[in-house]
C-alpha positions in Angstrom: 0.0 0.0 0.0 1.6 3.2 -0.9 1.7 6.0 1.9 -0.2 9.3 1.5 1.5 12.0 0.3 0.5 15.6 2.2 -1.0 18.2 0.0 1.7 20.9 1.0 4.7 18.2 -0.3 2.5 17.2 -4.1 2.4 21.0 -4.9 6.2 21.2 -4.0 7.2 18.0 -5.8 4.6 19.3 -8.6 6.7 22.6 -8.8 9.5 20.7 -9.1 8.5 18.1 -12.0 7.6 21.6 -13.9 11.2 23.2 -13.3 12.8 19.5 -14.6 10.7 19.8 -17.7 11.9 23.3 -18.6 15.4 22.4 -17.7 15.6 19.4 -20.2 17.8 20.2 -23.6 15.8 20.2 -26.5 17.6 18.5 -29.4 19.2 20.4 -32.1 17.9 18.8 -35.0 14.1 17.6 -36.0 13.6 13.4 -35.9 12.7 10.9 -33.9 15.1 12.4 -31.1 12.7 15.4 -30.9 9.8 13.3 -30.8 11.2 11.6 -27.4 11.5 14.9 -26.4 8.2 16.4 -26.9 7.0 12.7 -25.0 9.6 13.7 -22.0 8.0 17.3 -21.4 4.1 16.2 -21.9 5.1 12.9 -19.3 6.8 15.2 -17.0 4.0 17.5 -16.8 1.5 14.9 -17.1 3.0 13.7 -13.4 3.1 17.4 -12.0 -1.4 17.8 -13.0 -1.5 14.1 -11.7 -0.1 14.5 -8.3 -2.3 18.0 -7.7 -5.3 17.4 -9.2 -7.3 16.4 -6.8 -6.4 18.3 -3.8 -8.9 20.9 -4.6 -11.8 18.5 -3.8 -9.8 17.0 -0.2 -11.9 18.2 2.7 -8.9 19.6 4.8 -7.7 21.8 1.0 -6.9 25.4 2.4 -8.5 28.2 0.1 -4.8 29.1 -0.7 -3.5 25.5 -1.4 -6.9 26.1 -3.8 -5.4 29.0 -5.4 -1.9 27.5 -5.5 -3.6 24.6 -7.2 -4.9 27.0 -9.8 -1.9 28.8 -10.5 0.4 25.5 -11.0 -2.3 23.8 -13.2 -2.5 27.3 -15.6 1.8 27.1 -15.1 1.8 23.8 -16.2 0.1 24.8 -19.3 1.9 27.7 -19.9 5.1 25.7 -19.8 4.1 23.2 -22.0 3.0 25.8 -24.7 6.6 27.8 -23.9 8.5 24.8 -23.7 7.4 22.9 -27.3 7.8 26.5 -29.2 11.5 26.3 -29.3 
């Protein structure tokens, strides 16, 4: 059985899964490397809206874990869209 993981520690380790995605090196030239690529930022994202999407509906959810919810979900976006323009 796996433990629970507090709210407070998913949106840190969610921060940090979106920081690892930006930091990756995108690949110089177009090809099947860029493809893994593209797959390495959407997974690593995927994992950062996956450990903090449901804290909004946990009884003992804060209004500002709420709105820190909110604001890494639209930054996960955001980095995704940034991230893939290069």
């Amino acid at each position: 059985m796996s433990r629970l993981i507090p709210a407070a520690e998913r949106i840190t380790r969610a921060r940090a899964l979106i920081q690892k995605a930006r930091e990756l090196t995108a690949p110089s030239e177009p090809g099947s490397v860029y493809f893994s690529y593209v797959a390495q930022v959407k997974d690593l994202l995927r994992q950062a809206r996956d450990l903090i999407k449901f804290i909004p509906n946990m009884p003992s959810a804060t209004p500002e874990m709420k709105q820190a919810v909110a604001d890494l979900l639209k930054e996960a976006e955001e980095a995704e869209k940034e991230i893939l323009r290069r």
